[in-house]
N, CA, C and O atoms as a MOPAC input file, in Angstrom:
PM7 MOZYME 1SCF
protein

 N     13.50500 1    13.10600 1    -3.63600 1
 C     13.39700 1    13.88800 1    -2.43100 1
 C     13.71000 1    15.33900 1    -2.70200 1
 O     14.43800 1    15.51900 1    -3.67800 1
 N     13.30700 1    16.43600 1    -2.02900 1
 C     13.56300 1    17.55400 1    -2.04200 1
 C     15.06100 1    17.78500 1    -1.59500 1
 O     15.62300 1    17.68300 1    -0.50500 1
 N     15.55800 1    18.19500 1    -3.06500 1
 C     17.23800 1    18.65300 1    -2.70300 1
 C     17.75600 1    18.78600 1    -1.58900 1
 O     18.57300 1    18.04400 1    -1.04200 1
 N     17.13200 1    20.07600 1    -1.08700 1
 C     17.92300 1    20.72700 1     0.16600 1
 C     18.11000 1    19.93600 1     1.44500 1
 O     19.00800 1    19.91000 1     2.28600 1
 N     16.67700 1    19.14300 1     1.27300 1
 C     16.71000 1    18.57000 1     2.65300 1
 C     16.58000 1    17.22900 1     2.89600 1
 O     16.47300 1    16.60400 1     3.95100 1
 N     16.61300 1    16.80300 1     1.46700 1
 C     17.53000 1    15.31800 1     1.11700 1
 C     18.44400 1    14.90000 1     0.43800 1
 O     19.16700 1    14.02600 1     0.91700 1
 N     18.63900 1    15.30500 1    -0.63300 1
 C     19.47400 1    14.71500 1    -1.63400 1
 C     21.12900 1    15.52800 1    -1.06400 1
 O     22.23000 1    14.97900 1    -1.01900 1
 N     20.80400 1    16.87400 1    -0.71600 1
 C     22.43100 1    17.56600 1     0.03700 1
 C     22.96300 1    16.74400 1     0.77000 1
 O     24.04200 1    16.19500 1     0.54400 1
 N     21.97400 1    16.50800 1     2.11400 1
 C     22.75300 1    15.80500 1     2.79900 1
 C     23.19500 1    14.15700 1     2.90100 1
 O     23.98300 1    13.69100 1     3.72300 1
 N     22.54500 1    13.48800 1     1.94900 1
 C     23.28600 1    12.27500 1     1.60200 1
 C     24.28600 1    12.82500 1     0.78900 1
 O     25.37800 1    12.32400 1     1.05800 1
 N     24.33300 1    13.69100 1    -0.13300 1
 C     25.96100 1    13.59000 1    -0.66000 1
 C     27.44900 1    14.47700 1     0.10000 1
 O     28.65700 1    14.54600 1    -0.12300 1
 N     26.53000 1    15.00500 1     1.01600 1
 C     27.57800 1    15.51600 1     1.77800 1
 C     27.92300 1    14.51800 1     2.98900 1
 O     28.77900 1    14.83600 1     3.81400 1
 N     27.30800 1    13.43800 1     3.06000 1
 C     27.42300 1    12.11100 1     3.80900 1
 C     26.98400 1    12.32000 1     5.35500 1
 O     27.35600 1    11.56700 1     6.25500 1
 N     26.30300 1    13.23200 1     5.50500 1
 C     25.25600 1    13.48500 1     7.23300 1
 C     24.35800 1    12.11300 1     6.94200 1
 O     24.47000 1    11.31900 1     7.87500 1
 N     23.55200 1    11.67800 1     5.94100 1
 C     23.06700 1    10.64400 1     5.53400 1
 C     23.55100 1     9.78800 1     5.01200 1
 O     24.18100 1    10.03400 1     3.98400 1
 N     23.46000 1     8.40900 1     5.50600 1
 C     24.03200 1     7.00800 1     4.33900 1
 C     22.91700 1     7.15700 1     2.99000 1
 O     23.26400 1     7.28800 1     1.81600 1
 N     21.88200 1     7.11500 1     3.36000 1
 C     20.39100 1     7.06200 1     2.85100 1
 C     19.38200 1     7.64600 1     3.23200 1
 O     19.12300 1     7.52800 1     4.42900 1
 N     18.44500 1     8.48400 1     2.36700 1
 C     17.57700 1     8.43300 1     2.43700 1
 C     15.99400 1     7.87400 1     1.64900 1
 O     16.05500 1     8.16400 1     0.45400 1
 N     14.71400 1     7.21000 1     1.98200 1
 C     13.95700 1     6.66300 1     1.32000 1
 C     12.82500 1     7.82200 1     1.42900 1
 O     12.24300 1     8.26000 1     2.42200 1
 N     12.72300 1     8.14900 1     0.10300 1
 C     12.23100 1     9.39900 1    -0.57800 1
 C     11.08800 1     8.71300 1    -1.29900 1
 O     11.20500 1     7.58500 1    -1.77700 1
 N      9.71600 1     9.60400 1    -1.37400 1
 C      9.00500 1     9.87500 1    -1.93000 1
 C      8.68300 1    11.06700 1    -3.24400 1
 O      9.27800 1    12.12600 1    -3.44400 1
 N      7.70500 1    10.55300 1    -3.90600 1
 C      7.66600 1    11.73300 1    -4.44100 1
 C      6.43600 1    12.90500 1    -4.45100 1
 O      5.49600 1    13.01500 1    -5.23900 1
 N      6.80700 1    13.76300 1    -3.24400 1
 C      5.64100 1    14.66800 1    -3.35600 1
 C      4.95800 1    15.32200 1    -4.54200 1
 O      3.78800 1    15.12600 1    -4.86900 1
 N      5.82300 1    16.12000 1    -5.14700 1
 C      4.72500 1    16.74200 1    -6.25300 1
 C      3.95900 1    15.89500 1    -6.97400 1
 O      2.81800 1    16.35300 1    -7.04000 1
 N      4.10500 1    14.50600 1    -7.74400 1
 C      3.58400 1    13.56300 1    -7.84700 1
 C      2.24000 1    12.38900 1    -7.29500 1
 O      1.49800 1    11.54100 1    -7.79100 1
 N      2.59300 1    13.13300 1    -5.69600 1
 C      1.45500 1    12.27800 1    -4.26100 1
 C      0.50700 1    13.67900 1    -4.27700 1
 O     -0.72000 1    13.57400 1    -4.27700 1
 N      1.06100 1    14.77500 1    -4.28800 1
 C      0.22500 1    15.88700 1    -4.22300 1
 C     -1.02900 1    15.94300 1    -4.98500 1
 O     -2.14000 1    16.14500 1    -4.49400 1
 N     -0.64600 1    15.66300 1    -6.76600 1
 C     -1.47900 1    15.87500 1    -7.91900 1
 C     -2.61100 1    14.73600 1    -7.52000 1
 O     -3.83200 1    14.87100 1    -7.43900 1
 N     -1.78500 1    13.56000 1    -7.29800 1
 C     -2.88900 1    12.68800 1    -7.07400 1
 C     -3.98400 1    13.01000 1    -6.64400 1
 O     -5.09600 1    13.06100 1    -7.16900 1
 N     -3.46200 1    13.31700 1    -5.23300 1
 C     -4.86300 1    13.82400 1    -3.97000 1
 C     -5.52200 1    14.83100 1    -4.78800 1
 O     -6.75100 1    14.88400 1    -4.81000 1
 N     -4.88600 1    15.54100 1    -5.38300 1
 C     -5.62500 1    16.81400 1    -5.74400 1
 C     -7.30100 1    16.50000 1    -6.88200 1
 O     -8.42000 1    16.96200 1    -7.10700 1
 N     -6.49100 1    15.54600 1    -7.21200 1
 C     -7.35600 1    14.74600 1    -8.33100 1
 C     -8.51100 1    14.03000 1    -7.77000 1
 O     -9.72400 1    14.11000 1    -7.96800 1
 N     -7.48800 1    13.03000 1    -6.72000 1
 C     -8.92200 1    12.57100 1    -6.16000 1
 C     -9.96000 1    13.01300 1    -5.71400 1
 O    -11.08100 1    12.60300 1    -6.01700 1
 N     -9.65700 1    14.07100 1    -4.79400 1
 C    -10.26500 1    15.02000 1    -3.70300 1
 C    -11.60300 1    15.83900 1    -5.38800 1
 O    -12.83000 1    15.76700 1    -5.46600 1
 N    -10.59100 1    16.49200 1    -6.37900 1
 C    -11.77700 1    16.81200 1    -7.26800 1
 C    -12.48900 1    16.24000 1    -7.98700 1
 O    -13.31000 1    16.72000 1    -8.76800 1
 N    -12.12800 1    14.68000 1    -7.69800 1
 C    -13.36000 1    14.30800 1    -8.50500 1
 C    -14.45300 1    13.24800 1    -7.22200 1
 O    -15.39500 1    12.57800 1    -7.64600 1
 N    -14.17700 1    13.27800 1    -6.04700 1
 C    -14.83600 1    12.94800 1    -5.07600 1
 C    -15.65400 1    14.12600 1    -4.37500 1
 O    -16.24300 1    13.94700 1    -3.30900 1
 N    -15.64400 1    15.25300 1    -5.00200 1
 C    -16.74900 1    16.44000 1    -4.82100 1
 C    -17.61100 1    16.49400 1    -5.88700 1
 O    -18.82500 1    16.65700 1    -5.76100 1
 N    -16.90200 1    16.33300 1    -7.17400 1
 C    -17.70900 1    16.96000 1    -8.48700 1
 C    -18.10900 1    15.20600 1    -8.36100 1
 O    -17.91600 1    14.77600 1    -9.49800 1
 N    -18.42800 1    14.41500 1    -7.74900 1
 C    -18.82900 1    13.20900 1    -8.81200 1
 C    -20.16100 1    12.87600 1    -7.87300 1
 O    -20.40500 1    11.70900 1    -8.18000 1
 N    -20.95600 1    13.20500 1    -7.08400 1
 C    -21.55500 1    13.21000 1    -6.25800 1
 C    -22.25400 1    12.07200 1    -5.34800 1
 O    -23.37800 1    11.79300 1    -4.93100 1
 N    -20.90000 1    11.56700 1    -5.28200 1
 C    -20.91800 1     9.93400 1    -4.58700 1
 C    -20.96900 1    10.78200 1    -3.02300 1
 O    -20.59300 1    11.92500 1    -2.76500 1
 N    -21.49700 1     9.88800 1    -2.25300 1
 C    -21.87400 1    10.01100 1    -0.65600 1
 C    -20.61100 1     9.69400 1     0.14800 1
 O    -19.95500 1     8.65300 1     0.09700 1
 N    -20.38900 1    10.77400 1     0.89700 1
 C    -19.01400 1    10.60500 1     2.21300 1
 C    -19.20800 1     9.06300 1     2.12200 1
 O    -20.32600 1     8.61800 1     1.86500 1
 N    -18.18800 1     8.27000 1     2.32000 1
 C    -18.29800 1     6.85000 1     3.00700 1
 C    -18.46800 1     5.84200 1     1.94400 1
 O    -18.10400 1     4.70500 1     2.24600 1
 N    -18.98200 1     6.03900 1     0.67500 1
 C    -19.06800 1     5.16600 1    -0.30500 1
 C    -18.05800 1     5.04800 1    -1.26500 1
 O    -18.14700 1     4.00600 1    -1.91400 1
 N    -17.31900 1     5.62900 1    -1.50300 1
 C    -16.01300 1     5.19400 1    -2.23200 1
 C    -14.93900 1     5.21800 1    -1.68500 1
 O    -14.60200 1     6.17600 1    -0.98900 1
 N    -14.37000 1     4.43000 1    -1.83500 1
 C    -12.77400 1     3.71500 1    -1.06100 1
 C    -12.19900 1     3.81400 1    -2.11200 1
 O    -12.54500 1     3.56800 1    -3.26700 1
 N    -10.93400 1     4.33700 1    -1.50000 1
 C     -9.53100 1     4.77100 1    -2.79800 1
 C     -8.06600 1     4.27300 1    -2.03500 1
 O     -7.89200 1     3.86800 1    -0.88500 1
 N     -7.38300 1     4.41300 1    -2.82100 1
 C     -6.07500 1     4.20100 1    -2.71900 1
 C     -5.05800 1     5.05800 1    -3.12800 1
 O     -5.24800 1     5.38000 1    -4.30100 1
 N     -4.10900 1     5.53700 1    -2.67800 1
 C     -2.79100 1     5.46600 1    -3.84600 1
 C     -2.05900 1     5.24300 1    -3.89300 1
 O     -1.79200 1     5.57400 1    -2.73800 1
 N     -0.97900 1     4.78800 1    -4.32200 1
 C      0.14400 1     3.95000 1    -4.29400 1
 C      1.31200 1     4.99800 1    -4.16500 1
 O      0.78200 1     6.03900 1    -4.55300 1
 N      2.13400 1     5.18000 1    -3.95300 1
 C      3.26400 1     6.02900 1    -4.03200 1
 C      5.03900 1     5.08000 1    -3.89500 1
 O      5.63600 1     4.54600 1    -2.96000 1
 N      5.33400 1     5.28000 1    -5.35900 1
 C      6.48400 1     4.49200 1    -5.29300 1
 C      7.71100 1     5.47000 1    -4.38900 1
 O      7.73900 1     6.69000 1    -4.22800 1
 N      8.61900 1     4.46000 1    -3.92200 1
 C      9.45000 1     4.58200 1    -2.63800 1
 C     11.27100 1     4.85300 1    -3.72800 1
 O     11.72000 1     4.10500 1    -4.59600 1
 N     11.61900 1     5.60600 1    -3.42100 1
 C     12.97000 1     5.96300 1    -3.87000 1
 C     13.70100 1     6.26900 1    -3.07000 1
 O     13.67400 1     7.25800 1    -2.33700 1
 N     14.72300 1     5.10900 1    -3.16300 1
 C     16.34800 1     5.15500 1    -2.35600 1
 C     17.17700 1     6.09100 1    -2.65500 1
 O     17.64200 1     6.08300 1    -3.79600 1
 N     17.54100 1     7.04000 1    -1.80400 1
 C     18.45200 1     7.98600 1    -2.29900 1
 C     19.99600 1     7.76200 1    -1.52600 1
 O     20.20600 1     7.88600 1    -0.31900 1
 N     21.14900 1     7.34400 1    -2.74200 1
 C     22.32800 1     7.19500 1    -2.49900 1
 C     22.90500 1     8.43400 1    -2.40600 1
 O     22.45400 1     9.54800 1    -2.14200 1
 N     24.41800 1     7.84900 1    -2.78000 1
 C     25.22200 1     9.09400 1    -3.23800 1
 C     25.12300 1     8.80000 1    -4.63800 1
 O     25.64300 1     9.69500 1    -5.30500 1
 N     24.75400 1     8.08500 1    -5.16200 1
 C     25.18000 1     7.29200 1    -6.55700 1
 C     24.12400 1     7.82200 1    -6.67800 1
 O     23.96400 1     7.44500 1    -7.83900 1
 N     22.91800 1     8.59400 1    -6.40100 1
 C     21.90200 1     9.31300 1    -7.39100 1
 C     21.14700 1    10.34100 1    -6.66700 1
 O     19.94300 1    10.55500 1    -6.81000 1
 N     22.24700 1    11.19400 1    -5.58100 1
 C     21.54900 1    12.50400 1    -4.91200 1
 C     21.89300 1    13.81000 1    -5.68800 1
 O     21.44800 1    14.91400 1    -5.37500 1
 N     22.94000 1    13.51100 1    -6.99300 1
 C     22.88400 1    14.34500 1    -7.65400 1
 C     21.80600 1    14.22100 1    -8.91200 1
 O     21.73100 1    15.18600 1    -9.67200 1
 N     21.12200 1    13.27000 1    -9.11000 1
 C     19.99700 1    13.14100 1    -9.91000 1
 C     18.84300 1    14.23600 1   -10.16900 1
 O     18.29400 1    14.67500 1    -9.15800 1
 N     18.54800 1    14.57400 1   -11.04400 1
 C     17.23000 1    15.12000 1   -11.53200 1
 C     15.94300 1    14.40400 1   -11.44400 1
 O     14.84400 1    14.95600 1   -11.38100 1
 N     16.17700 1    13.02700 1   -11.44400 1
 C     15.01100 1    12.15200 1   -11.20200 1
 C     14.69300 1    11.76800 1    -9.67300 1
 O     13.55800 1    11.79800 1    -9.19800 1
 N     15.61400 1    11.47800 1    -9.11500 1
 C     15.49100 1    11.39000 1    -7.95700 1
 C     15.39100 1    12.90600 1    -6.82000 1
 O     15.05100 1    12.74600 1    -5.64800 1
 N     15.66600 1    14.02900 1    -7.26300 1
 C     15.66600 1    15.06100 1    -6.21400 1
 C     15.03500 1    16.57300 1    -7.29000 1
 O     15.20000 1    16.80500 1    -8.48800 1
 N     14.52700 1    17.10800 1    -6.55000 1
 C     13.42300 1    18.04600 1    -6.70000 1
 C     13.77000 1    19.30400 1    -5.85200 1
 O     14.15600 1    19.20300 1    -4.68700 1
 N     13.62800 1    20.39400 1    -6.43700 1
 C     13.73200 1    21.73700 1    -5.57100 1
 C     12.57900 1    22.35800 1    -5.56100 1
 O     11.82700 1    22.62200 1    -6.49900 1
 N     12.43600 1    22.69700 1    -3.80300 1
 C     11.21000 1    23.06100 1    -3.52500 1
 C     10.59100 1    24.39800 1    -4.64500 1
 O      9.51000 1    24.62200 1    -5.19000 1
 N     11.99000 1    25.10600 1    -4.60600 1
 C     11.61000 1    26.95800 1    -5.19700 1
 C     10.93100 1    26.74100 1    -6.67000 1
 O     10.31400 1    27.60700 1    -7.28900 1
 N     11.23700 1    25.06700 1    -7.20300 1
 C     10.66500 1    25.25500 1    -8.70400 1
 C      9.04300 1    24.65100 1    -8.25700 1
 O      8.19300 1    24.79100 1    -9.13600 1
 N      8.71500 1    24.17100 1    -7.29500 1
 C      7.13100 1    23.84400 1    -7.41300 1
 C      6.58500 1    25.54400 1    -6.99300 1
 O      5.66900 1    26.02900 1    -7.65500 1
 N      7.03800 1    26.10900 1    -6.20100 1
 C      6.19700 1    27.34200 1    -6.06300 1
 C      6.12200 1    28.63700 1    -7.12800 1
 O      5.50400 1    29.70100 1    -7.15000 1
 N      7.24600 1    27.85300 1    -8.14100 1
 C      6.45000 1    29.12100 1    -9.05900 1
 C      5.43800 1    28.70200 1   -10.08300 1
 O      4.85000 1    29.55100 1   -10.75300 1

């Protein structure tokens, strides 16, 4: 989850839990899909996709994690 506005406040205990995703990860996907469902010149309506996005529990036991929490200011540069 994004630090600030998940992983802080479970360890400052405003949260028991939160169940976190991982955006930059769900982002690339789409990004991927989306470019190769233009460049591949399949017809609106004919390909069906998916993506899966695994689900992460955020404790206190891992809101200080690097794996589990992400800061927004490092995806925008």
């Amino acid at each position: 989850g994004e630090r600030k506005g998940a992983c802080e406040l479970v360890k400052s205990g405003a949260f028991d839990l939160n169940v976190s995703y991982d955006v930059p990860t769900q982002a690339a996907d789409m990004a991927g899909m989306i470019k190769w469902l233009l460049s591949s010149g399949v017809k609106p309506g004919d390909a069906k996709g998916s993506i899966y996005t695994t689900l992460t529990n955020i404790t206190k036991d891992n809101a200080g994690s690097d794996t589990a929490c992400w800061n927004l200011s490092d995806l925008k540069k």
